[in-house]
N, C-alpha and C positions, 0 to 999 in steps of 0.2 A: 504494500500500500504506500501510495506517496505520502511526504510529510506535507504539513502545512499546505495544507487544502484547504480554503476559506469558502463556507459555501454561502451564494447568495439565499436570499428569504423564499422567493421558488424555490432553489433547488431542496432547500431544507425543508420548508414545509410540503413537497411533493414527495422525497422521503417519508417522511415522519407520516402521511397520509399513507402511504403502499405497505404498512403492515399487515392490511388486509388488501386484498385483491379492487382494484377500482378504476373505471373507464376515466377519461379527459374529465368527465365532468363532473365526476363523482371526486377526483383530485380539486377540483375546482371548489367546489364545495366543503369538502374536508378543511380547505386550508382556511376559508373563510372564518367559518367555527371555530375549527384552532385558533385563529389570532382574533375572534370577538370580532370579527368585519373588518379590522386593519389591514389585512393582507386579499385581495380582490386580483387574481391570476387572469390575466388574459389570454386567451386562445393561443395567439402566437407567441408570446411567452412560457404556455406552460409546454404547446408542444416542441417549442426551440430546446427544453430545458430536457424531456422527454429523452428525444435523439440524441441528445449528448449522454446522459447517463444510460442509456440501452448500449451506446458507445464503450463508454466506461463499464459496462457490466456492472453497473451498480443499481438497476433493475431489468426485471425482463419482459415480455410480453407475452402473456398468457394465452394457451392455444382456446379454441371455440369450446363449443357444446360439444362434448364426446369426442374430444381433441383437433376437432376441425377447426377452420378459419373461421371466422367470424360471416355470417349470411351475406352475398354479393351483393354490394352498395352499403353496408354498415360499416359504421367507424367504430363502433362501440367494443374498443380494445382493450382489454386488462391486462393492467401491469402489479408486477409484485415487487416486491424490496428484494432484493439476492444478501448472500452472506458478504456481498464484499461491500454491498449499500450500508448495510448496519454497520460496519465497521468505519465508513465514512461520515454516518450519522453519530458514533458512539465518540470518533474523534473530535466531531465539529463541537457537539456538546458539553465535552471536558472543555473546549478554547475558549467555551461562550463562559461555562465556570469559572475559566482562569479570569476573564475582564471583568467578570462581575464580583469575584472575592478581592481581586487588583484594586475596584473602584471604591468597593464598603472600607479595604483596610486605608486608602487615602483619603477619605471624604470623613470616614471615622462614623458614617450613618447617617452625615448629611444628605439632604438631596438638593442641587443645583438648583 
């Protein structure tokens, strides 16, 4: 696994969503929910972000009904998290801990 992988807010919340199995829009939605509405994926952003981690094998794309392709003319594609996603997601997580224990121990609890 590479070091010092910074992932953007798609790439992490489309992770964090493919622990279970979910089409474009059901990542779309997941990630909403997760972030309380802060986080709003766009089509072309989430499948930009898709192709590169199916790239990276850091998820995969799940076969149809009864291991078939999905019915001709559907897009309704699922994807899952792989073991090398979780381990990109498990990294990003510890970084995100490091700036947030970095931030409490200088501010001392203050907040900005």
């Amino acid at each position: 696994m590479q070091e010092n992988i910074v992932l953007t807010e798609a790439v992490f919340y489309t992770l964090l969503s493919l622990n279970t199995p979910l089409h474009g829009y059901g990542i779309m939605q997941k990630a909403q929910q997760l972030s309380k509405g802060r986080v709003k994926l766009a089509a072309g952003t989430l499948y930009g972000a898709i192709t590169t981690m199916l790239e990276k094998k850091w998820i995969k794309a799940l076969p149809g009904e009864a291991g078939e392709a999905p019915r001709a003319g559907s897009r309704k594609k699922e994807y899952l998290i792989t073991e090398l996603g979780k381990q990109v997601l498990a990294q990003e997580i510890a970084r995100l801990r490091e700036l947030l224990e970095n931030a409490e121990l200088i501010l001392g609890g203050e907040t900005l």
